[in-house]
Each structure stands twice: as structure tokens, then as C-alpha cells.
N, C-alpha and C positions, 0 to 999 in steps of 0.2 A: 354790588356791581354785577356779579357774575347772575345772579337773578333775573337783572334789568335786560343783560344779554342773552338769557335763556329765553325771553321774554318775546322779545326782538327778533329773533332766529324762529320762535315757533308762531310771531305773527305773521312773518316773511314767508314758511311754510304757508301757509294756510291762506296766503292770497296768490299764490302759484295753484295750490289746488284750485280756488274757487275760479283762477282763470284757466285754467289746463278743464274743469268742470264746465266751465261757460262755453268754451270752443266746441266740447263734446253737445251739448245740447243745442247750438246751432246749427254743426255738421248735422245730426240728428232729425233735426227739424227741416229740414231745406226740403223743398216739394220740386223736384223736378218738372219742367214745363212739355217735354216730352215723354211719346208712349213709352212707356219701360220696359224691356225685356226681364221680366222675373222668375225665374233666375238667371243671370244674363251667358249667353250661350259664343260659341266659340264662334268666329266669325269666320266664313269661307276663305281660303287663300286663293288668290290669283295671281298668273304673270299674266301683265299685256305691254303695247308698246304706249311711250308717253308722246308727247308731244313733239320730243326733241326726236324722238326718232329709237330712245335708250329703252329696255326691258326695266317693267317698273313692276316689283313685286311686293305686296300687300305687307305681307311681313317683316318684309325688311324695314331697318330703322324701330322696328319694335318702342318702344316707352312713350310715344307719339300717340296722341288722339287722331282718328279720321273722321272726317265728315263725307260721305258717297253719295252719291247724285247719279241717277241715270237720266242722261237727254240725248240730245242732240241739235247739232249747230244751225239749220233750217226751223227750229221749234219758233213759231209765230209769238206762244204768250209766257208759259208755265217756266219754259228754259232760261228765258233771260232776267227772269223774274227769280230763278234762283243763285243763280251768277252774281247777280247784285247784293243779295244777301248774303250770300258767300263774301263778296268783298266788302262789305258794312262792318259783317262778324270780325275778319280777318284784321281792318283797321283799329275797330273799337278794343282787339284783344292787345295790342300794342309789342309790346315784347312776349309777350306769351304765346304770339302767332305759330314764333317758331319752332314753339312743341305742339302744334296741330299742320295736319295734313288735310287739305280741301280738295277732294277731288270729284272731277266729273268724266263718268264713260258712257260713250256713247252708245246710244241704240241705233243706229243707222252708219254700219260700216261699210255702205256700199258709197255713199258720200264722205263720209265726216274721215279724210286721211289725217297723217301726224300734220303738215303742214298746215290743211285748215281748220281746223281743231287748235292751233299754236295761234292763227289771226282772230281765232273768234272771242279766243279767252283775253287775247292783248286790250279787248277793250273792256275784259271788267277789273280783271285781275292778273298780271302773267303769272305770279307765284302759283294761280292756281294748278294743280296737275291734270293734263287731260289725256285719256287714255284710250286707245283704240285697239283694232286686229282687225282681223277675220271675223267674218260669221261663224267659221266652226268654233275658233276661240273665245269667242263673248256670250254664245248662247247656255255655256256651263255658268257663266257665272250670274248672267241675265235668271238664269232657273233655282241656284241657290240663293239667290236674295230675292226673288220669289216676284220679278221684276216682269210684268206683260209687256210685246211689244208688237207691234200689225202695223205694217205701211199700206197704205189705201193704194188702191190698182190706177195706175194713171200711165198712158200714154206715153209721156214725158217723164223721160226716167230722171229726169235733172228736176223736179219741181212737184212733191209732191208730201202733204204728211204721214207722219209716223205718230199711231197712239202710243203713248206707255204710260204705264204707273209712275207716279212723282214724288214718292217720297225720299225724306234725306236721314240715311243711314250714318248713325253712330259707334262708331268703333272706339272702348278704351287702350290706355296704354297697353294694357295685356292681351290685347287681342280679341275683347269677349265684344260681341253687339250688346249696346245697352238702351238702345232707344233710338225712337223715329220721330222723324216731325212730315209734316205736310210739308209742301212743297211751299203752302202761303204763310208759314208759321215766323212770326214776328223777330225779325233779326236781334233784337235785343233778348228775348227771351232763349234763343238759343247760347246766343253769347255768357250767360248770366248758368246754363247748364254745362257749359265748355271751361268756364273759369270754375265752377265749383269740382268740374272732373279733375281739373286740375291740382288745384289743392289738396283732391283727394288723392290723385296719386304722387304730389310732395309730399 
């Protein structure tokens, strides 16, 4: 008997291992869908104002993933193309949303106040967080995330566009940038790098 149970106990062993082995060579194996930061670097802090009107600082709430977006609420094609995909991701992550942060800051603060900034996001996502200021205050952060931005010369100060760069910045739980996507990069494929950060940092 006592044999049969030594038996038992070191078969049970051994398929703990080979599963605690298998999870290690799938983490292992997993190809991230966006660019990678290697080795992944400390992500700039910032305070700016949210939508609601409240200082919203980068750091805070720490153990959270970020997803950052720089647009703006006039953007004709790339901005609300990425809003949508912000709230595809955000649906698709279900309960897990809640340990990601989605945010978009604008490059056009002479337009985009807390108020319309808070209408513009009501129509893809309200969870999403939309953050604004000042020009002195957005062009430190605009320069370390390495973000262009030029509004075209127009007459009419109410009606006119802003170029920037469009990609969407990843932040993990600790704070480090780990990767970028384009701005058209396939919502499902991000989702799929947001749940596996996840697991990674459970």
C-alpha cells in the first residue's frame, strides 16, 4: 500500500511539473503583435487635466497597464479610428478592462478644453480618460514620447488641421514603455498583447 501511495504522490508530482513546464514554454513562446521596447524603458511621468476637470497623473494608480494616444477632437480620420479601437479593446477585455487605463491627450489645446474632450470621447467610450492643458504643459510630454505636432496656418482659428504622429503607447504595470502600435493596428491583436501583459504581471 504504502508503495501504491508513493506511487500516486510522485505521479501527481510530475504532472504539476509537466503543467507548471507547459505554461512556462507558452509564456515563453508568445510573439508580441507590437513594436517592443527592448529593454523596456521607464515611461515619462506626467500631470495634466482629465476631462472631468480633475489632475490626472500617469503614475498614479501604479499596477495598471496604459494604452496613450496622442490626437485630437477635430481629427478628420486617424483619431476616431483610434477611439474605436480603444473601445473594441476595452469591450473585448471584459473584466479585465479594469486593470487597463486608455487614454488619449490631445495635441491641440487651443481647441480641445476638459469639456469637449469629455463630448467627444462620450461617443466611443466615456471610460476612456481624455486629458488636456496648456501648450506649456503638453509640449514636455508631447517631446518625451517623441510625439510631432504642426497645425496648418488658417485664417479661421475654429477650423483647421493638426499633423501628429499616431501611434499608441504602451505602458506596463511598473511603469516601463513596452511597445507601440500604429495607429491602424488591428484591435484584436492588441487585445491579445494586453491580456498576455496581464497574466504576466498576475
Amino acid at each position: 500500500m504504502k508503495s501504491k501511495s508513493l506511487f500516486y504522490a510522485l505521479f501527481g508530482l510530475a504532472a504539476l511539473a509537466l503543467i507548471f513546464l507547459g505554461w512556462r514554454v507558452y509564456a515563453a513562446s508568445y510573439r508580441y503583435q507590437g513594436s517592443q521596447i527592448d529593454p523596456p524603458a521607464p515611461a515619462a511621468d506626467f500631470t495634466l487635466t482629465d476631462q472631468n476637470g480633475q489632475p490626472f497623473t500617469l503614475s498614479q494608480q501604479r499596477g495598471k497597464l496604459d494604452l496613450i494616444f496622442f490626437g485630437y477632437t477635430n481629427c478628420p480620420d486617424v483619431c476616431p479610428i483610434t477611439l474605436t479601437t480603444y473601445a473594441r479593446v476595452r469591450k473585448s477585455l471584459g473584466d479585465q478592462a479594469d486593470n487597463v487605463r486608455f487614454i488619449f491627450v490631445t495635441v491641440d489645446p487651443e481647441r480641445d478644453t476638459a469639456a469637449q474632450i469629455k463630448t467627444h470621447l462620450s461617443h466611443f467610450d466615456p471610460a476612456i480618460i481624455g486629458l488636456t492643458g496648456t501648450r506649456s504643459e503638453l509640449e514636455p510630454v508631447w517631446k518625451d514620447y517623441g510625439v510631432f505636432q504642426s497645425s496648418h496656418e488658417s485664417t479661421d482659428l475654429s477650423h483647421y488641421d493638426v499633423d501628429h504622429s499616431s501611434r499608441i503607447y504602451l505602458v506596463d504595470a511598473q511603469g516601463n514603455w513596452r511597445m507601440t502600435y500604429p495607429a491602424d493596428m488591428d484591435w484584436q491583436a492588441i487585445t491579445s498583447d494586453v491580456q498576455h501583459l496581464l497574466k504576466e504581471k498576475g
